[in-house]
C-alpha positions in Angstrom: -1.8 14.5 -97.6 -4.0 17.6 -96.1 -7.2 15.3 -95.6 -4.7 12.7 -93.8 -3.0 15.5 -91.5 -6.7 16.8 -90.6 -7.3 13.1 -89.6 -5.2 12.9 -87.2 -4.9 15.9 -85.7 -8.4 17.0 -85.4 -10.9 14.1 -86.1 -9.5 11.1 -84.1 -8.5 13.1 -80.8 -12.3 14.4 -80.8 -14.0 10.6 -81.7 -11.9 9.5 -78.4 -13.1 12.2 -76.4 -16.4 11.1 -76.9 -15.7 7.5 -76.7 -14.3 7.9 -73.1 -16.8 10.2 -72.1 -19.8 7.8 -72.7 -17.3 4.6 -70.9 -17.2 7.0 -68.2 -20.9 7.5 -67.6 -21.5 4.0 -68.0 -18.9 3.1 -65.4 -20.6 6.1 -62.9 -23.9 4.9 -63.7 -23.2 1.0 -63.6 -20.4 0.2 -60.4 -22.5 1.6 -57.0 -18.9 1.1 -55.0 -17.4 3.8 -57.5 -20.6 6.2 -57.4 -20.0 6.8 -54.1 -16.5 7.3 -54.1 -17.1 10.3 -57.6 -20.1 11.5 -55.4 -18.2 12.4 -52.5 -15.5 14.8 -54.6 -19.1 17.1 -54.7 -19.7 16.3 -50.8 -16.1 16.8 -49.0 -15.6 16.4 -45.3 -16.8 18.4 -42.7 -13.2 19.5 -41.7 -14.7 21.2 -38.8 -16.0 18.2 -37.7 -13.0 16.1 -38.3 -11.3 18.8 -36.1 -13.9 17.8 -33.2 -13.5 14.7 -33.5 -9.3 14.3 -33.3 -9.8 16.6 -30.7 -12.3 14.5 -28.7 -10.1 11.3 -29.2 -7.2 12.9 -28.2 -8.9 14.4 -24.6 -9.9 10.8 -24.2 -6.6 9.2 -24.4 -5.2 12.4 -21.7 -8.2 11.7 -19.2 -7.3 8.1 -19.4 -3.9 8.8 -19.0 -4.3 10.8 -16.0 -6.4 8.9 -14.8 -3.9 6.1 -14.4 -1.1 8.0 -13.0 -2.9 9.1 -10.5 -3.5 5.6 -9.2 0.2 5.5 -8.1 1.1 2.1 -6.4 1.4 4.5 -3.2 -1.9 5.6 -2.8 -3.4 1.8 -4.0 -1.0 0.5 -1.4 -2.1 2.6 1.3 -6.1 2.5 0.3 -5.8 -1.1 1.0 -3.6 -1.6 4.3 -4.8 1.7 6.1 -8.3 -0.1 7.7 -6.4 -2.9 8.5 -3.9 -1.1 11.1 -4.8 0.1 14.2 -3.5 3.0 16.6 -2.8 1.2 20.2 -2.3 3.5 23.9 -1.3 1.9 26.9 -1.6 3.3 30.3 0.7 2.5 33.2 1.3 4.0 36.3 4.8 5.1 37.4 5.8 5.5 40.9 9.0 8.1 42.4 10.9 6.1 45.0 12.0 10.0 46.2 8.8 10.7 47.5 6.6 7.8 48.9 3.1 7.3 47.9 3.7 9.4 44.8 2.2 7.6 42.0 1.8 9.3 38.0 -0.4 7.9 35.4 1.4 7.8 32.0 1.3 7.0 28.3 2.4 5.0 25.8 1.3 4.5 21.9 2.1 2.3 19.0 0.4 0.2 16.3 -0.5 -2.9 15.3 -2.0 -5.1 12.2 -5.7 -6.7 12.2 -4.9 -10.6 11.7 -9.2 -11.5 12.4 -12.5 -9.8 11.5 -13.1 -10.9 14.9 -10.5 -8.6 16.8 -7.1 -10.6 16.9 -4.5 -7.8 16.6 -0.5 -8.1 16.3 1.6 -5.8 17.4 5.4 -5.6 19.5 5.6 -6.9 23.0 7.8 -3.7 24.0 4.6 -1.5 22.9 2.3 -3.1 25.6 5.1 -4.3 28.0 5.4 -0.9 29.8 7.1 -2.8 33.7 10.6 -1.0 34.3 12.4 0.2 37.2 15.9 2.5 38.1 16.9 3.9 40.8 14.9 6.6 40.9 11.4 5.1 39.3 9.6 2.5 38.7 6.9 2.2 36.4 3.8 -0.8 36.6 2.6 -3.2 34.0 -0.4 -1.5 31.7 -3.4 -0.8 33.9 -4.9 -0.4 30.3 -5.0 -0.5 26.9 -6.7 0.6 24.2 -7.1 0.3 20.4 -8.1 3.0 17.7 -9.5 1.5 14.4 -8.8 3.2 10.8 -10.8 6.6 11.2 -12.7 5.7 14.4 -12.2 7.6 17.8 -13.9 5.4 19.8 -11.5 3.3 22.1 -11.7 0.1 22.5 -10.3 -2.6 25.4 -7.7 -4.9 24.8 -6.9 -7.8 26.7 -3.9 -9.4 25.9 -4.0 -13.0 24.9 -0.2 -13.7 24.6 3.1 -12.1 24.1 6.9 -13.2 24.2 10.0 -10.7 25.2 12.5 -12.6 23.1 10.8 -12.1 19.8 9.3 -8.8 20.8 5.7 -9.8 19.6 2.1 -9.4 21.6 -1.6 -10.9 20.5 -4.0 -8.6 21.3 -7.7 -8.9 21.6 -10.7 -6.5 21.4 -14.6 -7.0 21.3 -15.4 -5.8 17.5 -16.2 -8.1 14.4 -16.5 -6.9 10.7 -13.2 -5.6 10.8 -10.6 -5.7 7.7 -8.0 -8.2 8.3 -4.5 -7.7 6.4 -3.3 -9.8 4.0 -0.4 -11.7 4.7 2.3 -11.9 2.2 5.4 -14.9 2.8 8.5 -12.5 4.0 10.3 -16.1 2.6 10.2 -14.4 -1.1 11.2 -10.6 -0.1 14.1 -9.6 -2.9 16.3 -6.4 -1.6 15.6 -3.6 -3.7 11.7 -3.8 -3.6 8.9 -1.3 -2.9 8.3 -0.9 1.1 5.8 1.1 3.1 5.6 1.2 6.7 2.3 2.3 8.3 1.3 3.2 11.7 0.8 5.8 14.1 4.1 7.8 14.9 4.3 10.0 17.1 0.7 10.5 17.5 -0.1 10.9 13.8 -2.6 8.0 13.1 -2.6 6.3 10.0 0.4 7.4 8.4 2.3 6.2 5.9 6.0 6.1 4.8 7.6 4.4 1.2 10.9 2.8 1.0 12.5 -0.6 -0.3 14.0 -3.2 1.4 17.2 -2.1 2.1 18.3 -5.5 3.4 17.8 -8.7 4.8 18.7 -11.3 8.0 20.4 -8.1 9.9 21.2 -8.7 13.4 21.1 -5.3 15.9 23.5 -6.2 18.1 22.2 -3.9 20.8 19.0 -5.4 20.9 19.1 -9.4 22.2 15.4 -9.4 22.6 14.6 -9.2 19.1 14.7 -11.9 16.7 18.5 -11.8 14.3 16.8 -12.3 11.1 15.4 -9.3 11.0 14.3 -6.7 7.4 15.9 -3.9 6.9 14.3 -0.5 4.8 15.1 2.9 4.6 11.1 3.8 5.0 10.5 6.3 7.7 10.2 4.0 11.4 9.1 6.5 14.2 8.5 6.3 18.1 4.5 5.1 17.9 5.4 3.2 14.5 6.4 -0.1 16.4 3.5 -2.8 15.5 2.4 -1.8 12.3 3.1 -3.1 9.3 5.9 -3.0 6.5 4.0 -4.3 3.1 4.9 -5.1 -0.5 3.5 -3.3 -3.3 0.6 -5.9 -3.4 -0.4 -4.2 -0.1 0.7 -7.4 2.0 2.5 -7.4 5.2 5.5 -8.4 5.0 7.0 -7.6 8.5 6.1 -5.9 11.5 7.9 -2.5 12.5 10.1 -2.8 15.5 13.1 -0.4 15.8 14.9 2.4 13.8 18.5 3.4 14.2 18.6 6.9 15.9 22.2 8.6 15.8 23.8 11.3 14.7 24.7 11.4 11.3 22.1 8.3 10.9 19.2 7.8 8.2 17.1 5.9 6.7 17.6 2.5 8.5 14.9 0.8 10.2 13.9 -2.8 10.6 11.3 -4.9 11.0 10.2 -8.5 12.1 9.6 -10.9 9.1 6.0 -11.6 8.7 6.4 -15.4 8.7 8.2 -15.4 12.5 5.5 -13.2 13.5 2.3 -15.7 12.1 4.4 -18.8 13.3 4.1 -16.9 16.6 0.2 -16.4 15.8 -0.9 -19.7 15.1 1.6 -21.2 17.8 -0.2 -19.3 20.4 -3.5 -20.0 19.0 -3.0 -23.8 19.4 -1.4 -23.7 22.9 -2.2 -20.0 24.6 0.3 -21.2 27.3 3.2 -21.8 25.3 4.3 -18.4 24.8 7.9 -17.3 27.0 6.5 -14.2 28.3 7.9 -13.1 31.9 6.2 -9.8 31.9 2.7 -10.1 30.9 0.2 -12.3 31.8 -1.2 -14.7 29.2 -4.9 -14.8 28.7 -7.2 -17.6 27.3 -8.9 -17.0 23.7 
């Protein structure tokens, strides 16, 4: 009974100790896949290199990151539309009737949208149609006008090739080539609600740019019978020297040229523009047949 009890207690447990040591060493010595894997208990990771590198990855994804937010669909927008707008002055003369012979040479800006890379230009009739008179004035058609490219001073003659009072739209036409036409989106599709920015020169400050939606569309300003009644609303920014340029879509596209804002007290935020597709149809109408334009205050000129 003693030699049984010694048996078990003491003589099997040490024969299977050395039985599973030996299966051991033979499965360590035999499987490579599971040599590495007991190796590597005696050869632990670098956990200051580990560190490095979830540090690294992470700085990655943040530069990326940033990297995209600062590519706003503002700044892409305005990358893209800015060298195709251009700054426009007109001169005309104006004359007292108070004191005869006494004749003033004025100014007038506004902007207007490169259609050609050969210097066909778009803008508002009322930014080049300066002829006027009251009772105490009158002031002459432009004696001149010239056109400021995207972050060029030199000026540059226009000659105007067509224009029409009742939809308030002017071709214009300077000596240049290699210049960055627009693209020209279809006002057809515009949805109220989407991304807007008008660009152009107000007040003097060239190449600026204002972001909006459209606010609305088809609005007829009663005040205004020379303008077309189909007209874009948006709450972008639409200043004196603004008239010309162009409203565009956030694919940079022109959608509309600028024409009027609503000034009043109490009043913000609503501003129009002519729908792009009026404004080509005028284009390529007057491209065709440079005579058939209804213009009573300009003079029409030949391509």
């Amino acid at each position: 009974m003693g030699s049984n009890n010694f048996k078990r207690s003491v003589l099997i447990p040490f024969l299977s100790g050395i039985i599973g040591a030996v299966v051991v060493l033979a499965v360590y010595l035999n499987i490579p896949g599971l040599n590495k894997n007991i190796a590597s208990i005696n050869n632990p990771i670098d956990t200051n290199n580990a560190l490095a590198i979830t540090t690294s990855s992470v700085a990655d994804n943040q530069t990326n990151y940033t990297a995209v937010s600062d590519l706003d669909i503002g700044s892409v927008v305005a990358q893209k539309i800015l060298p195709s707008v251009v700054g426009i002055t007109v001169e005309y003369q104006v004359s007292s009737f108070f004191r005869s012979g006494m004749t003033t040479t004025a100014t007038a800006s506004g902007s207007g949208i490169i259609l050609t890379s050969n210097g066909y230009i778009l803008t508002n009739n009322h930014v080049i149609d300066t002829s006027s008179s009251s009772n105490f004035y009158q002031v002459s058609e432009a004696s001149k006008i010239s056109v400021y490219l995207y972050n060029d001073s030199t000026p540059y003659d226009a000659t105007i090739v067509g224009a029409d009072t009742t939809a308030d739209l002017a071709i214009l036409k300077i000596d240049k080539t290699g210049l960055t036409p627009a693209e020209i989106g279809n006002s057809d599709n515009l949805k109220i609600g989407q991304f807007a920015m008008a660009v152009g020169n107000p007040l003097g400050f060239s190449s600026s740019v204002s972001t909006g939606s459209i606010s609305a569309l088809n609005r007829k300003v009663d005040d205004s019978p020379e303008t077309q009644d189909n007209l874009i609303q948006t709450d972008a920014a639409i200043n004196s020297g603004n008239s010309g340029g162009a409203l565009v879509n956030s694919q940079g596209q022109v959608i509309g040229v600028n024409c009027m804002k609503v000034s009043s007290v109490g009043v913000e935020g609503i501003s129009f523009a002519i729908p792009i597709n009026t404004c080509m149809d005028f284009y390529n109408n007057l491209m065709k047949n440079p005579s058939s334009t209804n213009n009573t205050n300009t003079t029409n000129t030949t391509k």
